[in-house]
C-alpha positions as a Python dict, from the first residue, in 0.01 Angstrom:
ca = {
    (1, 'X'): (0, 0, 0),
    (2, 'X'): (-362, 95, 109),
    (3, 'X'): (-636, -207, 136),
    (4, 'X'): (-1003, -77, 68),
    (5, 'X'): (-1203, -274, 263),
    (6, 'X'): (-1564, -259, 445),
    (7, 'X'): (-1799, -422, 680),
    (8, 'X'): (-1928, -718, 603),
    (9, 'X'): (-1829, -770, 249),
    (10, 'X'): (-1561, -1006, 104),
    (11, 'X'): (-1246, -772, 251),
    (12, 'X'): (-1209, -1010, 489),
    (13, 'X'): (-1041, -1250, 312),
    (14, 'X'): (-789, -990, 185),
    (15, 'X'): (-716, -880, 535),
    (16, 'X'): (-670, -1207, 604),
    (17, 'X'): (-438, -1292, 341),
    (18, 'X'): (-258, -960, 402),
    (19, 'X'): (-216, -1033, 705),
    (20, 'X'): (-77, -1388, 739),
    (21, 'X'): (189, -1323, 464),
    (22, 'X'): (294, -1023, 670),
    (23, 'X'): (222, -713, 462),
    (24, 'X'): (257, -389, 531),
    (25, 'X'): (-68, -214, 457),
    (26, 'X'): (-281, 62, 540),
    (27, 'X'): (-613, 9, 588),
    (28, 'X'): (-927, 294, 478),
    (29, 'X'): (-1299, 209, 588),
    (30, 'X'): (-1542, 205, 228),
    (31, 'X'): (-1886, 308, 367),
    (32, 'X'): (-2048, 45, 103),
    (33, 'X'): (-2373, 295, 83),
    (34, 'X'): (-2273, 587, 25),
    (35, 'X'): (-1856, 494, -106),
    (36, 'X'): (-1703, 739, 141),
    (37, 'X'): (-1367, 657, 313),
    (38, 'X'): (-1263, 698, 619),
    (39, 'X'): (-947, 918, 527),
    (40, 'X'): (-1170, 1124, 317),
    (41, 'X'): (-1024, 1058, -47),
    (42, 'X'): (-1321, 967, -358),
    (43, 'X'): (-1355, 638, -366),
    (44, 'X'): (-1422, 684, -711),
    (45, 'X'): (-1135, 743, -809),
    (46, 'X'): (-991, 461, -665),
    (47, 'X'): (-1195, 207, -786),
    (48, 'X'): (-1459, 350, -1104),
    (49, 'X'): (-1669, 37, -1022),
    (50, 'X'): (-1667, 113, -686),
    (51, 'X'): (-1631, -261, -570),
    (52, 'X'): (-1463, -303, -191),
    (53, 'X'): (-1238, -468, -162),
    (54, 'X'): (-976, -266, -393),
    (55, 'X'): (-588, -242, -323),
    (56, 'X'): (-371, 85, -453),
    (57, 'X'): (45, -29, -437),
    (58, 'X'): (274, 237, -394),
    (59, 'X'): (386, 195, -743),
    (60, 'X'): (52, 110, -960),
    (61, 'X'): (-297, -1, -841),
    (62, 'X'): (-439, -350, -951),
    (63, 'X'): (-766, -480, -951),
    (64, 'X'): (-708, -846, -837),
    (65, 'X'): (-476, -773, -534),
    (66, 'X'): (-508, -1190, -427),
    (67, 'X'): (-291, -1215, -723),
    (68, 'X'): (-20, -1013, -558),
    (69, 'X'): (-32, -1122, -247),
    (70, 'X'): (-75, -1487, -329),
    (71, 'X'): (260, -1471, -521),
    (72, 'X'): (454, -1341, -187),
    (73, 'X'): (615, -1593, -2),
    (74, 'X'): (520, -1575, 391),
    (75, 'X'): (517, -1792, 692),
    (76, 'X'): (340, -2113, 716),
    (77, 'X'): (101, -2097, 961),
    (78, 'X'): (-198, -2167, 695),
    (79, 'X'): (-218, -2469, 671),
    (80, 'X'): (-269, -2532, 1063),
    (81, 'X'): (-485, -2238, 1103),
    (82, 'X'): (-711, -2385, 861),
    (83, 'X'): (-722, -2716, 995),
    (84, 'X'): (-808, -2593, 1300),
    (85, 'X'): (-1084, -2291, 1229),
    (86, 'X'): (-1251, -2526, 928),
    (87, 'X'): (-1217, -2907, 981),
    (88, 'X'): (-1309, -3156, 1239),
    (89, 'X'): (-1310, -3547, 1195),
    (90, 'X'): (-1461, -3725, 1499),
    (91, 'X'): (-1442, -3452, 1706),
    (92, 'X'): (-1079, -3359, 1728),
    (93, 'X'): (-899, -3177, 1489),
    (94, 'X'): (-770, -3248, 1122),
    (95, 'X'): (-442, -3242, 1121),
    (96, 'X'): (-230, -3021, 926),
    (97, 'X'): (-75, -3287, 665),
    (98, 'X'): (-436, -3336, 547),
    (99, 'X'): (-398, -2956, 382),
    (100, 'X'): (-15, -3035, 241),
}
């Protein structure tokens, strides 16, 4: 599958996501300007609204790609990663079970 993302837009979190449930993906650079990609294909054709981030599958494309990936089981490092990069009570930490 191929992830259209680009700088500084909401790709991130679709990398991200990608990413921790271990998904193979290829990613192409959107220039958000002027739509071009970095492997040269028409972005256009792609995505006709020409929003980033956009996700073709091997087998069909789909428009809401957290959908997908949400449904995929992967490993559980979430929930630690998150209380680690987002909460802090008293100076140290949340733990984990606070996200369970």
């Amino acid at each position: 599958m191929k992830l259209y993302v680009g700088n500084d837009t909401c790709a991130r979190a679709a990398q991200l996501v990608a990413n921790e449930l271990d998904v193979r993906h290829e990613l192409v650079y959107v220039d958000v300007l002027t739509k071009a990609t970095s492997n040269g294909e028409d972005f256009a054709t792609i995505n006709p609204l020409l929003y980033v981030p956009a996700l073709r599958l091997d087998n069909y494309d789909q428009d809401h790609h957290y959908l997908f990936l949400l449904g995929r089981p992967g490993p559980r490092i979430w929930n630690a990663s998150t209380a680690w990069y987002l909460g802090t009570r008293e100076g140290r930490p949340v733990p984990s079970s606070d996200y369970d």
